[in-house]
C-alpha positions in Angstrom: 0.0 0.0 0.0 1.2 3.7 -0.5 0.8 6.6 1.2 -0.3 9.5 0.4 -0.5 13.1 2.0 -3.9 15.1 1.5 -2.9 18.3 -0.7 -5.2 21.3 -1.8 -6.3 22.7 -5.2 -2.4 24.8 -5.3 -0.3 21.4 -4.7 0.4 22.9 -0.6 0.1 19.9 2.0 -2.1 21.6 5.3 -0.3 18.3 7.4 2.6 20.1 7.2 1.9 22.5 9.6 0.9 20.0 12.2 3.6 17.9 11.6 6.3 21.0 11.9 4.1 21.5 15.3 4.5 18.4 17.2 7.9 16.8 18.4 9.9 14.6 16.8 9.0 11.7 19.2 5.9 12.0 18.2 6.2 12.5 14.5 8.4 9.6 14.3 6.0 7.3 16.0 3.0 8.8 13.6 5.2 7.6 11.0 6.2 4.4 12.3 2.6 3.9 12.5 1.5 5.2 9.2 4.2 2.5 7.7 3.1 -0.2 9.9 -0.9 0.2 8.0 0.6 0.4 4.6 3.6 -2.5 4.9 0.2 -4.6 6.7 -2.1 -4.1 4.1 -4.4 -1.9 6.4 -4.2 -4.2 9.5 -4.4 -2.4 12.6 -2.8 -4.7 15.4 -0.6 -3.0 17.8 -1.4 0.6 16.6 -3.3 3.4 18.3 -6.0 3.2 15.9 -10.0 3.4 15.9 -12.5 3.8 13.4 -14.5 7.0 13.6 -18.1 6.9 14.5 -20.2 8.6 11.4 -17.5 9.1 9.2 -16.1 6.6 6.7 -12.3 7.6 8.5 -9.9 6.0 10.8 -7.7 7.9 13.4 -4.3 7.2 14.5 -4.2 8.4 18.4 -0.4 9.3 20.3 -0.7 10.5 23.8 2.4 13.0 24.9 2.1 13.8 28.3 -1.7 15.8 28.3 -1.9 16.2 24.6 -3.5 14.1 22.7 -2.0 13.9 18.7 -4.8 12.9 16.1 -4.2 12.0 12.5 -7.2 11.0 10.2 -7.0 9.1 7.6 -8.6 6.6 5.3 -6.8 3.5 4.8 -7.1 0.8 1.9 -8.8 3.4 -0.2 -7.7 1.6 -3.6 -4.7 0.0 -1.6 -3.3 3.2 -0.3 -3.5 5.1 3.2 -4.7 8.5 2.6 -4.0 11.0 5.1 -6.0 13.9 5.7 -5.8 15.6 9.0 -3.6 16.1 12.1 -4.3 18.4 15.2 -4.2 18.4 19.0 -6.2 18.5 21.4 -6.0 18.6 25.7 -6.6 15.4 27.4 -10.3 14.8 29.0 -11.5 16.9 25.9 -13.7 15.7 23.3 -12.6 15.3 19.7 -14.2 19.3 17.6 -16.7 18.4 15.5 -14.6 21.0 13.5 -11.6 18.7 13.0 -13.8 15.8 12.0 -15.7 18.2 9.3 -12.0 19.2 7.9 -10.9 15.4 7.8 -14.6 14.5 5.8 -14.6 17.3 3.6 -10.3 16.3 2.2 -11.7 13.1 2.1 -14.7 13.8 -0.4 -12.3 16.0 -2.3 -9.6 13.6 -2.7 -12.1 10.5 -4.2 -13.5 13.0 -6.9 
């Protein structure tokens, strides 16, 4: 499987921001993860992952001390892992509708 980086209309990746934002302990385990999907044909065991209620999306969830790292994605969309969204959020705090609406709508953009 490959992976591949949501980007918008002007070829600009909005990941990159997040990623530039988080430390590289946690990047490199977001990555480690994201290889682990595609190297396992999708297959989940051992990772932080869950399937996101009333969306067709997965998340990828790191914990670094009380921040919580999120990184949506669809995987085995036409054998790849599509990546759409990453942000942060406080522990004890429920997941912004907002950040799921950002992940949904790169999602319906990238399958046109």
């Amino acid at each position: 499987m490959k992976i591949y980086f949501y980007e918008d209309e002007e070829g600009k990746c909005p990941l990159d921001d997040f990623f530039n934002g988080i430390s590289d302990k946690v990047n490199s385990r977001i990555l480690l993860y994201l290889r682990h999907l595609a190297e396992n044909e999708g297959k989940m065991e051992g990772i932080a992952f869950r399937k996101l209620h009333s969306y067709p999306l997965e998340e990828i969830r790191v914990k670094e001390s009380k921040n919580l790292h999120r990184v949506i994605l669809k995987v085995r969309f036409k054998k790849s892992v599509i990546v759409l969204h990453g942000f942060t959020k406080k522990e004890g705090q429920k997941t912004p509708r907002k950040e799921l609406e950002i992940a949904y709508k790169r999602y319906l953009e990238f399958i046109k």
